[in-house]
C-alpha positions as a Markdown table, in Angstrom:
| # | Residue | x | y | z |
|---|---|---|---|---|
| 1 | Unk | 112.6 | 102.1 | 82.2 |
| 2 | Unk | 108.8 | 102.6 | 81.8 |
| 3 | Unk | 106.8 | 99.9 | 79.5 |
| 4 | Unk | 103.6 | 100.9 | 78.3 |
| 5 | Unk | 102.3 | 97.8 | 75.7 |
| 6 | Unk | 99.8 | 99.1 | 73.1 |
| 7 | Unk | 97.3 | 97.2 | 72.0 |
| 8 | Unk | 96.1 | 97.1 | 68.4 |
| 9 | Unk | 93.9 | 99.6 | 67.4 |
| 10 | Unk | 94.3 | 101.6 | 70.8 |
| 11 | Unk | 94.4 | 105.1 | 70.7 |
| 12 | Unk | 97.8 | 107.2 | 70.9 |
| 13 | Unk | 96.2 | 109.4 | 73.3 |
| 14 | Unk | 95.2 | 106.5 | 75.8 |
| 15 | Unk | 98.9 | 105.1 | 75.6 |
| 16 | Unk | 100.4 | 108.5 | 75.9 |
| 17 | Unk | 98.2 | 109.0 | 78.8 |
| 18 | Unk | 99.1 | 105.3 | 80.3 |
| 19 | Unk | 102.6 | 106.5 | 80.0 |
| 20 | Unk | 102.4 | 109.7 | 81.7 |
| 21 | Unk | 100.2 | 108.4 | 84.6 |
| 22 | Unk | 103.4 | 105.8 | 85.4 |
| 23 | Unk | 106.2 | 108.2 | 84.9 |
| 24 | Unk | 104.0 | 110.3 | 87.4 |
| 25 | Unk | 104.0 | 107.6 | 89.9 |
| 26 | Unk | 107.4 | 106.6 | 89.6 |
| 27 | Unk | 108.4 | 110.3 | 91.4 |
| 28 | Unk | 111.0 | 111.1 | 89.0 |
| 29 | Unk | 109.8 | 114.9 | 89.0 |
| 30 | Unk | 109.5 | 114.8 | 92.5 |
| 31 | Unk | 112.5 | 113.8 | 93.1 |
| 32 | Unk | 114.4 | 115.9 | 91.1 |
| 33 | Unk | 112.6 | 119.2 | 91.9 |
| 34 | Unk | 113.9 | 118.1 | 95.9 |
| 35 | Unk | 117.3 | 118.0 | 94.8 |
| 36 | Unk | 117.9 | 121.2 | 92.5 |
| 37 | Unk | 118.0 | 122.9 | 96.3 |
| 38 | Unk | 119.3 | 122.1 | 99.5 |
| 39 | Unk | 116.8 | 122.4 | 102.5 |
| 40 | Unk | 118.6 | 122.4 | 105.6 |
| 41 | Unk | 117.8 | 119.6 | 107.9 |
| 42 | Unk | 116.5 | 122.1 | 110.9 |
| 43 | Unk | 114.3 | 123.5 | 108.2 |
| 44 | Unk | 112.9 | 119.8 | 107.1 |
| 45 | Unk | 112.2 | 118.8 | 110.6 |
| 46 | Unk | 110.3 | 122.0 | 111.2 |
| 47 | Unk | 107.9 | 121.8 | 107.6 |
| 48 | Unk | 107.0 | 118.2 | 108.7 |
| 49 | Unk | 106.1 | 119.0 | 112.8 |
| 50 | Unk | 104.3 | 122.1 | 111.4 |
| 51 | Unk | 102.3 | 119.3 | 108.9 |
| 52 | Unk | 101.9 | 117.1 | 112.2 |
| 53 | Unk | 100.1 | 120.0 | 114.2 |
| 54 | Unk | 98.2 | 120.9 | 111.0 |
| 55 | Unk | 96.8 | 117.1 | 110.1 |
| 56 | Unk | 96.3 | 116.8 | 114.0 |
| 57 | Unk | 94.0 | 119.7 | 114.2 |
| 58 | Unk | 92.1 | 118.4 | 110.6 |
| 59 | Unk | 91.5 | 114.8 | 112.4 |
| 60 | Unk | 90.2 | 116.9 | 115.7 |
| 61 | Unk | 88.0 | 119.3 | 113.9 |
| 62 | Unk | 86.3 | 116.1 | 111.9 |
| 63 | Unk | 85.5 | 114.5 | 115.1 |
């Protein structure tokens, strides 16, 4: 459960803005948007070695 304490006088905006910047860090979205399909795992492993060669290249072409 997320906690945001406001403070007296503070702004519902700031609060409302505290809150959404946990709940965005907590991953629920995230995770849910993962789950509402099923990825096969040969299909996983090939997005994330794709990523791998693509960050590789990015680190090269800084150097």
């Amino acid at each position: 459960m997320i906690i945001v304490p406001v403070k007296e006088g503070e702004n519902i905006e700031r609060a409302l803005k505290k809150f959404k910047r946990k709940f965005e860090k907590t991953g629920v979205v995230k995770e849910l948007r993962r789950r509402q399909c099923f990825d096969k795992p040969s299909v996983i492993k090939r997005e994330r070695k794709i990523h791998a060669i693509y960050v590789q290249k990015m680190v090269a072409d800084q150097d």
